[in-house]
N, C-alpha and C positions, 0 to 999 in steps of 0.2 A: 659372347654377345657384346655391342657396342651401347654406350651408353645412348641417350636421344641427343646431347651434345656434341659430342663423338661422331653419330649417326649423322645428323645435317651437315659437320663442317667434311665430311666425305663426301656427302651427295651435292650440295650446293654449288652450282659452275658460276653463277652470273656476275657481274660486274662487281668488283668490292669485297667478294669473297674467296677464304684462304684458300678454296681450291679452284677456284676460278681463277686469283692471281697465280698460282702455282699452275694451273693451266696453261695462261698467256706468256708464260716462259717459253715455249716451243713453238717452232714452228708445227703449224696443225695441219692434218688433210682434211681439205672443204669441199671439193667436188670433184666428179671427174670431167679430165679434158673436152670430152664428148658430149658434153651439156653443153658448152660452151665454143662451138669450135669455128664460128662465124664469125671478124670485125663486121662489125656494125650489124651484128643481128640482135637478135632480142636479148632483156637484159633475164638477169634469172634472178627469183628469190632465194637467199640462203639463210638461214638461221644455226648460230654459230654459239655457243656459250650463251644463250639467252639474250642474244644479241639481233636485232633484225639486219639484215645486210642488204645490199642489190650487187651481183656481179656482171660485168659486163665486158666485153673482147672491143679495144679499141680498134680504130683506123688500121694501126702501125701494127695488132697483133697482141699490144701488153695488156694484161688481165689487170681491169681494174676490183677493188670492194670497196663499197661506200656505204656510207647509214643509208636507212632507207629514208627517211624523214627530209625534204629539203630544210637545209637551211636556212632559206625567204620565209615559209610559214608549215613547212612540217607536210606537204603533197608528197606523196610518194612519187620515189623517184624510179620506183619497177615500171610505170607510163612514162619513160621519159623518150626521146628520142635518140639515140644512139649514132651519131654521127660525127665526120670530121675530128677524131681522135678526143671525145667528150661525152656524156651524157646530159641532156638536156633536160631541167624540169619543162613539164608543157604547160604549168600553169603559168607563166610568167617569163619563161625564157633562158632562165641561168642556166648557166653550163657548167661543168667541172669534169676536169681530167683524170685520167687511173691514181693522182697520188690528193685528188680531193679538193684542190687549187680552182677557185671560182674563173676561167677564164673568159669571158662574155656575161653581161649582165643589160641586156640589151632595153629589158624597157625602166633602167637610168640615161640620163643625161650623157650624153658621148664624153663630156667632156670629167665627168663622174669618176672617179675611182677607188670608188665603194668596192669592187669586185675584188679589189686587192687585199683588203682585211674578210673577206668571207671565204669560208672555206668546210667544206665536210668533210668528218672523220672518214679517215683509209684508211686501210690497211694495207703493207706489202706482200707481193705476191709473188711466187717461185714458181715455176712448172716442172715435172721432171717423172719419168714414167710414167705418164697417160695421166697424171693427178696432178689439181691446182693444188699447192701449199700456202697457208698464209699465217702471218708473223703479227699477233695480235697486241703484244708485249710492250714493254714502255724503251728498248735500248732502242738507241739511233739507230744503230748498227744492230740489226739483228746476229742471233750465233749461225753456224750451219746448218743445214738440215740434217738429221739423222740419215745414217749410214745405214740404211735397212737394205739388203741386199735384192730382196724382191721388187723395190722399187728403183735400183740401179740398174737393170740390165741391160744389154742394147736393146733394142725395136724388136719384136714379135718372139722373144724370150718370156715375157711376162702377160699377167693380165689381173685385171682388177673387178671384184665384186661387189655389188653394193645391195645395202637392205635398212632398211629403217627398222627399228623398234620401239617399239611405245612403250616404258617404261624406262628407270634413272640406269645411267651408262655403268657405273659402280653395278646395278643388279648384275646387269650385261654381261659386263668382262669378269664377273667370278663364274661363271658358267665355263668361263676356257680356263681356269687355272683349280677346277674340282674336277681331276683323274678320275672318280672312282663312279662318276653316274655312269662312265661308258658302261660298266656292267648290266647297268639296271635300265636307263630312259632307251638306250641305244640299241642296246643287244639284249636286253632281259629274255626275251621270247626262244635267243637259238641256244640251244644245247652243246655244250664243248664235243658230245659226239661228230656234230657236225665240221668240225674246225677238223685242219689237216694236222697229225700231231708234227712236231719240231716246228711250229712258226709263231707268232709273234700272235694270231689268233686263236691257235692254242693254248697259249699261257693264259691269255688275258681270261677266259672263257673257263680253264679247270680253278683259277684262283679271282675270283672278283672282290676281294676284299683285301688287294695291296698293303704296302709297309710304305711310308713316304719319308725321305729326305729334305728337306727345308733349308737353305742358305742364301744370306743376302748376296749380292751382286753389285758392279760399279754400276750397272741399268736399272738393276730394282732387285729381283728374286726369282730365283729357281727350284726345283721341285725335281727328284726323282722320285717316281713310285716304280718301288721293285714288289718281283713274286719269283719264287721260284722256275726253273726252265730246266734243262736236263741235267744230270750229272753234277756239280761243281761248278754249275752255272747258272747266272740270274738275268731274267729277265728285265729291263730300265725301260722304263718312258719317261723323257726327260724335257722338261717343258721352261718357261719362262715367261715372268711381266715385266716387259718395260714400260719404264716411267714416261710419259703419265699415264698412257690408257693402250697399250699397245701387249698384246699376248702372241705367242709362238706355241700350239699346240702340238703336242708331242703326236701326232698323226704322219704315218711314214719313219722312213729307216734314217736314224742318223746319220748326216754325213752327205745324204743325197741331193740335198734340198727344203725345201715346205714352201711356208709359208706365213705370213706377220697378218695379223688382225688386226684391227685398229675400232676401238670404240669411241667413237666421237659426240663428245655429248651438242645435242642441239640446244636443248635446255634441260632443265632440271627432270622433265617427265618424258623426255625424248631422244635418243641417242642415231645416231649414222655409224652402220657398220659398211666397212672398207676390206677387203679380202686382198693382199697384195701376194701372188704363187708365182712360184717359176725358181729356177735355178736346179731342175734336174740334171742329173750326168746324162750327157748323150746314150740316147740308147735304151733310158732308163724311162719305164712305161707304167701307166697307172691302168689296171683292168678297168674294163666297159662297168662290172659289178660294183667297183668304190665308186667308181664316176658317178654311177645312177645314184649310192648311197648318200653322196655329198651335194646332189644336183638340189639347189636352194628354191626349186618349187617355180607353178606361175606366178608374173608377176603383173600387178595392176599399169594402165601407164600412168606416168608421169602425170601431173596437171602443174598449173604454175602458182599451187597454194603454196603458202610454208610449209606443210608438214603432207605435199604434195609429190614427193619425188621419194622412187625406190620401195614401195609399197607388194608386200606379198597378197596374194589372193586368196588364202587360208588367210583367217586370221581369230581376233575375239571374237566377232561380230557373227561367223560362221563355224566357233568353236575349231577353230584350226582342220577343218573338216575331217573331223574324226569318224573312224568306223569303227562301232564297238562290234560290229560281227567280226573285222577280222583282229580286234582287240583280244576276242576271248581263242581264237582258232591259231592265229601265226604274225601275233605282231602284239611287243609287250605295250604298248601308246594307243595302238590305232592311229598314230599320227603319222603321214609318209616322209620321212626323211629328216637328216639327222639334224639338220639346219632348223626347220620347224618345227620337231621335239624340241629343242633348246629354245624357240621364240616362246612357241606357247606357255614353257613352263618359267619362264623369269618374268614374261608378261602375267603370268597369272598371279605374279605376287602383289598386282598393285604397282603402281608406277614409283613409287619410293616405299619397299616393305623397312617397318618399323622394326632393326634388328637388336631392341632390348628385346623381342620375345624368341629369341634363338635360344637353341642349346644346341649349341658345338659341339662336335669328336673330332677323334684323334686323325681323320678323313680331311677334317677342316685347314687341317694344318700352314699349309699355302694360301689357303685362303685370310686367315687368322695375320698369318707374316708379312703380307701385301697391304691388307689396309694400314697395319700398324705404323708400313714404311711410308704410306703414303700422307699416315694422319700428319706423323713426326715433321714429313718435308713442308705440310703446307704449315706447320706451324712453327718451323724453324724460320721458315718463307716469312712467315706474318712478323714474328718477332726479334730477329735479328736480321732479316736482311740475307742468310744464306740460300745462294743458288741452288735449286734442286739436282737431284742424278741426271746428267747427262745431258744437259745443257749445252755443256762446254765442254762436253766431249761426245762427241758424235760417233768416232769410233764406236765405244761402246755396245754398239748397237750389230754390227755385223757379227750376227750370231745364226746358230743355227742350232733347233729341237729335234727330238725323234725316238726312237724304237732302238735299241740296242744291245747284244746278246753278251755278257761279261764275264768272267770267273770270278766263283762267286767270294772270293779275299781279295780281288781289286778294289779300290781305292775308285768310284765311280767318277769323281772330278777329274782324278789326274788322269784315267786311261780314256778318257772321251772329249779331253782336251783341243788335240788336234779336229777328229768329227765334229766340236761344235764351231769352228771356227766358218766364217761364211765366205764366197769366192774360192772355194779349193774342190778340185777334182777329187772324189776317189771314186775310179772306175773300174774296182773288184767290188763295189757294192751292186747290189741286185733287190730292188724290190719286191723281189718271191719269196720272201725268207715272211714278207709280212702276212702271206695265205690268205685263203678263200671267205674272211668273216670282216664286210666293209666296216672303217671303225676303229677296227680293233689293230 
Protein backbone atom coordinates (compact mmCIF):
# COMPACT_ATOMS: atom_id res chain seq x y z
CA UNK A 1 0.00 0.00 0.00
CA UNK A 2 0.90 3.65 -0.64
CA UNK A 3 0.69 6.08 1.95
CA UNK A 4 -2.24 9.04 0.98
CA UNK A 5 1.14 11.16 0.63
CA UNK A 6 2.69 8.92 -1.47
CA UNK A 7 -0.68 8.22 -3.22
CA UNK A 8 -1.32 12.15 -4.57
CA UNK A 9 2.31 12.91 -5.36
CA UNK A 10 1.95 9.80 -7.92
CA UNK A 11 -1.30 10.59 -9.33
CA UNK A 12 -1.16 14.50 -9.35
CA UNK A 13 0.02 15.69 -13.20
CA UNK A 14 -0.92 19.39 -13.25
CA UNK A 15 1.19 22.49 -13.19
CA UNK A 16 3.57 22.72 -10.10
CA UNK A 17 3.50 19.26 -9.17
CA UNK A 18 6.37 16.63 -8.74
CA UNK A 19 4.95 14.56 -11.11
CA UNK A 20 3.65 16.73 -13.29
CA UNK A 21 7.25 18.50 -13.34
CA UNK A 22 8.71 15.02 -13.83
CA UNK A 23 6.14 14.87 -16.62
CA UNK A 24 7.22 17.93 -18.60
CA UNK A 25 10.67 16.46 -18.86
CA UNK A 26 9.68 14.62 -22.03
CA UNK A 27 8.60 14.97 -24.88
CA UNK A 28 4.73 13.66 -24.79
CA UNK A 29 2.28 12.22 -27.33
CA UNK A 30 -0.78 14.66 -27.84
CA UNK A 31 -2.76 13.76 -30.77
CA UNK A 32 -2.81 11.92 -33.60
CA UNK A 33 -1.81 13.41 -37.17
CA UNK A 34 -5.24 12.84 -38.38
CA UNK A 35 -7.06 15.06 -36.11
CA UNK A 36 -5.27 17.61 -37.37
CA UNK A 37 -4.24 17.30 -41.05
CA UNK A 38 -5.64 20.42 -42.72
CA UNK A 39 -3.56 24.16 -42.64
CA UNK A 40 -6.04 26.38 -41.93
CA UNK A 41 -8.66 24.17 -40.87
CA UNK A 42 -10.27 23.90 -37.65
CA UNK A 43 -8.42 24.40 -34.53
CA UNK A 44 -8.80 21.21 -31.91
CA UNK A 45 -9.24 21.26 -28.26
CA UNK A 46 -6.53 19.19 -26.36
CA UNK A 47 -6.22 18.88 -22.63
CA UNK A 48 -2.71 17.82 -21.66
CA UNK A 49 -1.44 17.62 -17.98
CA UNK A 50 -4.43 19.49 -16.61
CA UNK A 51 -3.65 22.04 -18.93
CA UNK A 52 -6.25 23.49 -21.55
CA UNK A 53 -4.59 23.70 -25.00
CA UNK A 54 -5.98 24.68 -28.57
CA UNK A 55 -4.00 22.92 -31.44
CA UNK A 56 -3.88 24.08 -34.74
CA UNK A 57 -2.07 23.29 -38.44
CA UNK A 58 -0.67 26.54 -39.83
CA UNK A 59 -0.53 28.03 -43.51
CA UNK A 60 3.07 26.59 -43.92
CA UNK A 61 2.02 23.12 -42.32
CA UNK A 62 3.73 23.60 -38.60
CA UNK A 63 1.56 22.34 -35.67
CA UNK A 64 0.91 25.00 -33.53
CA UNK A 65 -0.21 24.48 -29.21
CA UNK A 66 -1.45 27.45 -27.41
CA UNK A 67 -3.28 28.25 -24.15
CA UNK A 68 -6.55 28.36 -24.80
CA UNK A 69 -7.32 31.63 -22.86
CA UNK A 70 -6.43 34.84 -25.13
CA UNK A 71 -4.16 36.74 -23.80
CA UNK A 72 -6.44 40.36 -24.37
CA UNK A 73 -9.08 39.15 -21.91
CA UNK A 74 -9.18 35.31 -21.55
CA UNK A 75 -11.99 34.39 -25.00
CA UNK A 76 -11.21 31.27 -26.17
CA UNK A 77 -9.14 30.83 -28.76
CA UNK A 78 -10.74 27.13 -30.15
CA UNK A 79 -13.35 30.16 -32.16
CA UNK A 80 -10.61 31.68 -33.44
CA UNK A 81 -9.82 32.03 -37.11
CA UNK A 82 -7.12 29.96 -38.47
CA UNK A 83 -5.42 31.83 -41.20
CA UNK A 84 -2.31 33.25 -43.00
CA UNK A 85 0.04 31.07 -40.73
CA UNK A 86 -1.79 32.45 -37.31
CA UNK A 87 -4.77 31.90 -35.21
CA UNK A 88 -6.95 34.66 -34.72
CA UNK A 89 -8.95 35.68 -31.40
CA UNK A 90 -12.40 36.90 -33.04
CA UNK A 91 -13.10 38.75 -30.19
CA UNK A 92 -10.86 41.46 -30.92
CA UNK A 93 -8.57 40.49 -33.66
CA UNK A 94 -5.03 39.38 -32.16
CA UNK A 95 -3.24 36.86 -33.88
CA UNK A 96 -0.52 34.60 -32.71
CA UNK A 97 1.86 32.29 -34.47
CA UNK A 98 2.60 28.26 -33.75
CA UNK A 99 5.46 29.58 -31.20
CA UNK A 100 2.72 31.98 -29.38
CA UNK A 101 4.29 35.52 -30.73
CA UNK A 102 1.39 38.09 -30.89
CA UNK A 103 1.82 39.19 -34.70
CA UNK A 104 -1.24 41.63 -35.53
CA UNK A 105 -3.06 43.40 -33.01
CA UNK A 106 -5.24 45.26 -35.21
CA UNK A 107 -7.83 47.16 -33.18
CA UNK A 108 -4.54 49.11 -31.69
CA UNK A 109 -3.14 52.08 -33.06
CA UNK A 110 -1.06 51.06 -36.35
CA UNK A 111 1.44 52.97 -35.09
CA UNK A 112 1.23 50.75 -31.55
CA UNK A 113 3.56 48.14 -30.57
CA UNK A 114 1.97 46.64 -27.99
CA UNK A 115 1.82 43.28 -29.92
CA UNK A 116 5.49 43.00 -29.42
CA UNK A 117 5.35 42.49 -25.49
CA UNK A 118 2.17 40.12 -25.74
CA UNK A 119 2.39 36.85 -26.26
CA UNK A 120 0.62 33.07 -25.43
CA UNK A 121 2.03 30.32 -23.95
CA UNK A 122 3.31 27.47 -26.60
CA UNK A 123 4.54 24.71 -26.64
CA UNK A 124 6.99 23.01 -29.18
CA UNK A 125 5.86 20.61 -31.38
CA UNK A 126 7.48 17.47 -33.32
CA UNK A 127 5.65 15.10 -35.66
CA UNK A 128 6.80 11.70 -36.47
CA UNK A 129 4.87 8.39 -37.05
CA UNK A 130 1.25 9.62 -37.61
CA UNK A 131 1.54 11.40 -33.88
CA UNK A 132 1.95 15.11 -32.83
CA UNK A 133 4.80 15.19 -29.94
CA UNK A 134 4.89 18.03 -27.83
CA UNK A 135 7.72 19.35 -25.36
CA UNK A 136 5.93 20.90 -22.31
CA UNK A 137 9.29 21.28 -20.33
CA UNK A 138 11.27 24.50 -19.18
CA UNK A 139 14.77 23.62 -21.62
CA UNK A 140 15.23 25.98 -24.48
CA UNK A 141 16.44 23.30 -26.26
CA UNK A 142 14.22 20.43 -25.78
CA UNK A 143 16.10 16.68 -25.46
CA UNK A 144 15.02 14.08 -28.31
CA UNK A 145 12.29 12.19 -28.74
CA UNK A 146 12.26 8.82 -27.49
CA UNK A 147 13.51 6.13 -29.59
CA UNK A 148 10.43 3.89 -29.53
CA UNK A 149 10.63 1.66 -32.38
CA UNK A 150 6.78 1.44 -33.26
CA UNK A 151 6.84 5.01 -33.83
CA UNK A 152 9.90 4.98 -36.15
CA UNK A 153 9.12 2.99 -38.89
CA UNK A 154 8.80 4.06 -42.42
CA UNK A 155 5.03 4.87 -43.87
CA UNK A 156 2.47 1.94 -43.70
CA UNK A 157 4.83 -0.24 -41.33
CA UNK A 158 2.87 0.99 -38.27
CA UNK A 159 -0.25 2.26 -36.78
CA UNK A 160 -1.56 3.98 -33.92
CA UNK A 161 -4.77 3.43 -31.51
CA UNK A 162 -6.46 5.63 -29.52
CA UNK A 163 -9.04 5.40 -26.35
CA UNK A 164 -9.63 7.75 -23.58
CA UNK A 165 -10.24 6.48 -20.16
CA UNK A 166 -11.95 8.12 -17.27
CA UNK A 167 -9.97 7.47 -14.48
CA UNK A 168 -6.11 8.71 -13.03
CA UNK A 169 -3.38 7.41 -15.72
CA UNK A 170 -1.26 5.73 -12.66
CA UNK A 171 -4.62 3.34 -12.32
CA UNK A 172 -4.26 2.82 -16.21
CA UNK A 173 -0.78 1.92 -16.86
CA UNK A 174 -0.64 -0.79 -13.87
CA UNK A 175 -3.30 -2.75 -15.65
CA UNK A 176 -0.11 -3.52 -18.36
CA UNK A 177 2.51 -4.20 -15.96
CA UNK A 178 0.13 -6.97 -13.55
CA UNK A 179 0.89 -10.32 -15.78
CA UNK A 180 -1.23 -12.44 -13.82
CA UNK A 181 -4.95 -11.03 -14.41
CA UNK A 182 -4.47 -12.54 -17.88
CA UNK A 183 -5.39 -15.77 -16.10
CA UNK A 184 -8.35 -14.49 -14.60
CA UNK A 185 -10.24 -11.03 -16.29
CA UNK A 186 -9.03 -12.52 -19.72
CA UNK A 187 -9.15 -16.06 -20.14
CA UNK A 188 -10.78 -17.11 -16.71
CA UNK A 189 -13.79 -18.95 -18.70
CA UNK A 190 -11.35 -21.26 -21.12
CA UNK A 191 -10.02 -24.39 -19.81
CA UNK A 192 -6.19 -25.34 -20.71
CA UNK A 193 -8.03 -28.43 -22.37
CA UNK A 194 -8.76 -26.16 -24.95
CA UNK A 195 -5.08 -24.72 -25.61
CA UNK A 196 -2.93 -26.77 -28.10
CA UNK A 197 -0.22 -28.41 -25.81
CA UNK A 198 3.71 -27.07 -26.47
CA UNK A 199 2.52 -23.26 -26.98
CA UNK A 200 2.73 -20.28 -25.10
CA UNK A 201 -1.34 -20.75 -24.52
CA UNK A 202 -0.73 -23.87 -22.94
CA UNK A 203 1.51 -22.76 -20.23
CA UNK A 204 -0.22 -19.84 -19.43
CA UNK A 205 -3.69 -21.76 -19.04
CA UNK A 206 -2.18 -25.19 -16.97
CA UNK A 207 -0.20 -22.69 -14.50
CA UNK A 208 -1.97 -19.14 -13.90
CA UNK A 209 -0.34 -18.31 -10.83
CA UNK A 210 3.36 -17.34 -12.34
CA UNK A 211 6.75 -16.69 -10.32
CA UNK A 212 7.83 -13.02 -11.24
CA UNK A 213 11.21 -11.50 -11.78
CA UNK A 214 11.55 -7.74 -10.96
CA UNK A 215 14.67 -5.40 -11.96
CA UNK A 216 15.34 -1.87 -12.63
CA UNK A 217 16.32 -0.70 -15.92
CA UNK A 218 18.19 2.50 -17.59
CA UNK A 219 14.00 3.15 -18.84
CA UNK A 220 12.45 2.30 -15.67
CA UNK A 221 11.71 -1.60 -14.91
CA UNK A 222 11.07 -4.96 -16.20
CA UNK A 223 9.34 -8.09 -15.09
CA UNK A 224 9.61 -11.63 -16.16
CA UNK A 225 6.87 -13.95 -15.17
CA UNK A 226 7.94 -17.42 -15.54
CA UNK A 227 5.90 -21.12 -15.14
CA UNK A 228 6.92 -24.06 -16.01
CA UNK A 229 6.92 -25.45 -20.13
CA UNK A 230 8.21 -28.88 -21.01
CA UNK A 231 11.11 -30.65 -20.07
CA UNK A 232 14.01 -28.39 -18.65
CA UNK A 233 12.23 -25.50 -19.91
CA UNK A 234 10.46 -22.43 -18.85
CA UNK A 235 8.12 -20.45 -19.98
CA UNK A 236 8.97 -15.98 -19.92
CA UNK A 237 6.70 -13.18 -20.50
CA UNK A 238 8.68 -10.52 -20.35
CA UNK A 239 7.41 -7.15 -20.25
CA UNK A 240 8.41 -3.35 -19.34
CA UNK A 241 7.67 0.46 -18.13
CA UNK A 242 9.06 3.19 -19.32
CA UNK A 243 9.56 6.20 -17.85
CA UNK A 244 7.14 8.27 -17.45
CA UNK A 245 3.90 6.56 -18.54
CA UNK A 246 4.83 4.36 -21.42
CA UNK A 247 4.40 0.15 -21.00
CA UNK A 248 5.50 -2.80 -23.50
CA UNK A 249 3.13 -5.69 -22.82
CA UNK A 250 4.51 -8.93 -23.04
CA UNK A 251 1.75 -10.14 -25.71
CA UNK A 252 3.42 -11.93 -28.80
CA UNK A 253 6.77 -13.86 -29.18
CA UNK A 254 9.96 -12.06 -28.31
CA UNK A 255 11.98 -10.83 -30.75
CA UNK A 256 9.17 -10.44 -33.43
CA UNK A 257 7.86 -7.15 -32.62
CA UNK A 258 4.80 -5.66 -30.43
CA UNK A 259 4.00 -2.87 -29.44
CA UNK A 260 4.46 0.43 -26.78
CA UNK A 261 1.49 1.92 -24.94
CA UNK A 262 1.44 4.97 -23.84
CA UNK A 263 -0.84 6.55 -20.96
CA UNK A 264 -1.12 9.89 -21.36
CA UNK A 265 -2.56 11.75 -18.59
CA UNK A 266 -5.15 14.60 -19.66
CA UNK A 267 -5.65 15.46 -16.20
CA UNK A 268 -5.80 14.03 -12.87
CA UNK A 269 -9.19 12.07 -13.55
CA UNK A 270 -8.47 11.37 -17.28
CA UNK A 271 -5.96 9.86 -19.19
CA UNK A 272 -5.26 9.23 -23.53
CA UNK A 273 -4.28 5.96 -24.34
CA UNK A 274 -1.95 5.75 -27.65
CA UNK A 275 -1.30 2.10 -29.03
CA UNK A 276 1.90 2.46 -31.23
CA UNK A 277 2.33 -1.60 -33.32
CA UNK A 278 4.26 -2.72 -35.99
CA UNK A 279 7.66 -4.00 -36.58
CA UNK A 280 6.71 -7.63 -37.42
CA UNK A 281 9.29 -9.92 -39.35
CA UNK A 282 8.09 -10.09 -42.77
CA UNK A 283 5.92 -12.78 -43.09
CA UNK A 284 5.08 -12.94 -39.68
CA UNK A 285 1.02 -12.88 -39.09
CA UNK A 286 -1.32 -12.39 -36.36
CA UNK A 287 -4.68 -14.97 -36.60
CA UNK A 288 -8.07 -13.39 -37.48
CA UNK A 289 -8.90 -15.13 -33.55
CA UNK A 290 -6.10 -12.46 -31.64
CA UNK A 291 -7.23 -9.90 -33.95
CA UNK A 292 -10.98 -10.20 -32.90
CA UNK A 293 -9.51 -10.65 -29.28
CA UNK A 294 -7.60 -7.34 -29.16
CA UNK A 295 -10.12 -5.39 -31.46
CA UNK A 296 -10.88 -2.14 -28.85
CA UNK A 297 -14.67 -2.25 -29.53
CA UNK A 298 -17.16 0.68 -31.09
CA UNK A 299 -16.35 3.68 -30.81
CA UNK A 300 -18.33 7.08 -30.05
CA UNK A 301 -17.25 10.05 -32.69
CA UNK A 302 -15.33 12.41 -31.82
CA UNK A 303 -17.08 16.03 -30.81
CA UNK A 304 -14.98 19.13 -30.18
CA UNK A 305 -15.45 18.91 -26.20
CA UNK A 306 -12.27 18.44 -24.07
CA UNK A 307 -12.95 15.15 -23.01
CA UNK A 308 -14.61 14.82 -26.46
CA UNK A 309 -12.37 12.64 -28.49
CA UNK A 310 -11.56 8.70 -28.77
CA UNK A 311 -14.58 7.79 -26.57
CA UNK A 312 -15.71 3.87 -26.49
CA UNK A 313 -19.41 2.97 -26.64
CA UNK A 314 -19.37 0.38 -23.84
CA UNK A 315 -18.84 2.28 -21.17
CA UNK A 316 -19.94 3.19 -17.15
CA UNK A 317 -22.83 4.73 -18.13
CA UNK A 318 -23.97 1.17 -20.01
CA UNK A 319 -22.08 -1.00 -17.64
CA UNK A 320 -19.53 -1.79 -20.38
CA UNK A 321 -22.35 -3.66 -21.80
CA UNK A 322 -22.13 -6.73 -20.05
CA UNK A 323 -23.94 -10.10 -20.63
CA UNK A 324 -24.27 -11.91 -17.57
CA UNK A 325 -26.06 -14.90 -19.65
CA UNK A 326 -22.91 -15.39 -21.35
CA UNK A 327 -21.14 -14.46 -18.03
CA UNK A 328 -22.36 -17.57 -16.27
CA UNK A 329 -22.20 -19.97 -19.91
CA UNK A 330 -18.68 -18.95 -21.75
CA UNK A 331 -17.08 -15.93 -20.84
CA UNK A 332 -15.42 -15.35 -17.38
CA UNK A 333 -16.50 -10.92 -17.49
CA UNK A 334 -19.32 -11.00 -19.80
CA UNK A 335 -17.31 -8.05 -20.99
CA UNK A 336 -16.30 -8.45 -25.07
CA UNK A 337 -12.78 -7.94 -25.47
CA UNK A 338 -9.65 -7.60 -23.85
CA UNK A 339 -9.31 -3.95 -24.13
CA UNK A 340 -12.78 -3.21 -22.43
CA UNK A 341 -12.24 -5.81 -19.67
CA UNK A 342 -9.28 -3.69 -18.66
CA UNK A 343 -11.27 -0.15 -19.09
CA UNK A 344 -14.17 -1.38 -17.06
CA UNK A 345 -12.21 -2.74 -14.32
CA UNK A 346 -9.55 0.30 -13.63
CA UNK A 347 -12.56 2.53 -14.23
CA UNK A 348 -14.51 1.00 -11.70
CA UNK A 349 -12.00 1.91 -9.17
CA UNK A 350 -13.01 5.45 -9.15
CA UNK A 351 -10.98 7.93 -10.98
CA UNK A 352 -8.14 8.14 -8.36
CA UNK A 353 -8.59 4.68 -6.06
CA UNK A 354 -7.22 5.54 -2.49
CA UNK A 355 -4.25 2.81 -2.34
CA UNK A 356 -3.69 3.04 1.56
CA UNK A 357 -6.56 0.41 1.33
CA UNK A 358 -4.62 -2.29 -0.75
CA UNK A 359 -3.10 -5.25 0.47
CA UNK A 360 -0.37 -6.48 -2.00
CA UNK A 361 1.06 -9.92 -3.01
CA UNK A 362 3.76 -11.42 -4.18
CA UNK A 363 1.59 -10.88 -7.98
CA UNK A 364 2.13 -7.16 -7.14
CA UNK A 365 5.67 -7.19 -7.49
CA UNK A 366 6.10 -4.99 -10.77
CA UNK A 367 3.66 -3.17 -9.80
CA UNK A 368 5.16 -2.26 -6.19
CA UNK A 369 8.92 -1.67 -8.16
CA UNK A 370 7.39 1.04 -10.79
CA UNK A 371 5.73 3.32 -8.45
CA UNK A 372 8.48 3.19 -6.01
CA UNK A 373 10.83 4.16 -9.22
CA UNK A 374 8.72 6.63 -10.20
CA UNK A 375 7.87 8.30 -6.57
CA UNK A 376 11.91 8.38 -6.12
CA UNK A 377 12.41 10.36 -9.70
CA UNK A 378 9.82 12.93 -9.12
CA UNK A 379 11.20 13.54 -5.90
CA UNK A 380 14.81 13.41 -6.60
CA UNK A 381 13.25 15.92 -9.55
CA UNK A 382 11.72 18.25 -6.81
CA UNK A 383 14.59 18.24 -4.57
CA UNK A 384 17.68 18.21 -6.19
CA UNK A 385 17.25 19.06 -9.57
CA UNK A 386 18.11 15.40 -11.03
CA UNK A 387 16.91 14.52 -14.53
CA UNK A 388 14.61 11.59 -14.63
CA UNK A 389 15.47 7.94 -16.72
CA UNK A 390 15.67 8.82 -20.03
CA UNK A 391 15.53 12.10 -20.79
CA UNK A 392 18.76 12.19 -22.09
CA UNK A 393 18.94 9.16 -23.37
CA UNK A 394 16.53 8.29 -25.72
CA UNK A 395 18.26 5.21 -26.78
CA UNK A 396 17.06 3.54 -23.93
CA UNK A 397 13.94 3.05 -25.26
CA UNK A 398 14.41 0.83 -28.39
CA UNK A 399 13.32 -2.22 -26.72
CA UNK A 400 11.39 -4.89 -27.27
CA UNK A 401 8.76 -7.43 -24.93
CA UNK A 402 7.20 -10.90 -25.47
CA UNK A 403 6.65 -14.58 -24.96
CA UNK A 404 9.75 -16.78 -24.80
CA UNK A 405 10.54 -20.51 -24.38
CA UNK A 406 14.10 -20.87 -22.20
CA UNK A 407 16.13 -23.69 -20.50
CA UNK A 408 15.06 -23.64 -17.41
CA UNK A 409 19.09 -22.81 -15.77
CA UNK A 410 19.48 -19.86 -18.18
CA UNK A 411 20.19 -16.68 -16.89
CA UNK A 412 16.72 -14.92 -18.39
CA UNK A 413 18.58 -11.41 -18.88
CA UNK A 414 21.58 -12.53 -20.54
CA UNK A 415 19.95 -15.19 -23.00
CA UNK A 416 17.14 -12.71 -24.34
CA UNK A 417 19.40 -9.91 -24.68
CA UNK A 418 19.84 -9.94 -28.28
CA UNK A 419 15.42 -10.72 -28.66
CA UNK A 420 14.95 -7.60 -26.60
CA UNK A 421 16.81 -5.37 -28.63
CA UNK A 422 14.33 -3.37 -31.15
CA UNK A 423 15.25 -2.87 -35.14
CA UNK A 424 16.58 -6.43 -35.53
CA UNK A 425 15.43 -9.14 -37.84
CA UNK A 426 15.09 -12.59 -36.51
CA UNK A 427 13.35 -14.45 -39.31
CA UNK A 428 13.43 -18.18 -37.63
CA UNK A 429 10.90 -16.80 -35.31
CA UNK A 430 7.23 -17.76 -36.02
CA UNK A 431 4.20 -16.60 -34.22
CA UNK A 432 2.60 -20.29 -34.02
CA UNK A 433 4.50 -21.23 -31.15
CA UNK A 434 1.95 -18.53 -29.28
CA UNK A 435 -1.38 -21.06 -30.13
CA UNK A 436 -4.91 -20.93 -30.40
CA UNK A 437 -6.01 -18.99 -26.78
CA UNK A 438 -6.05 -14.81 -27.87
CA UNK A 439 -4.05 -13.36 -24.93
CA UNK A 440 -2.20 -15.57 -23.76
Amino acid sequence: MLSNEDNQLLCRIGPGTPMGDLMRQYWLPAFVTSELDVPDGPPLRIRLLGEDLIAFRATSGEVGLVQNACPHRGASLFFGRNEEDGLRCVYHGWKFDVTGACVDMPSEPAESNFKTKVRAKSYPTRERGGMVWVYMGPREVPPQLPHLEQNMLPDGESSIRSIQRECNWMQALEGDIDTTHLGFLHLGAIPVEEATPGTFSYYALADRAPKHAVVDTDFGTMYGAYRPAEEDTTYWRIANFLFPFYTMTPVGVLGIGGSVRCWVPMDDDHTMFFMFSGGMNPGASVSPERRAAFNMGAMEPNTTGWLGRWRMTANADNDYQVDRESQKKDSYTGITGIHLQDQAITESMGHIYDRSHEHLATSDSMVIRSRRKLIEAAKALRDHGEVPPGVDNPEVYAVRTGGVILPRDADWIDATSELRKAFLKHAELTPAILGNVPGA
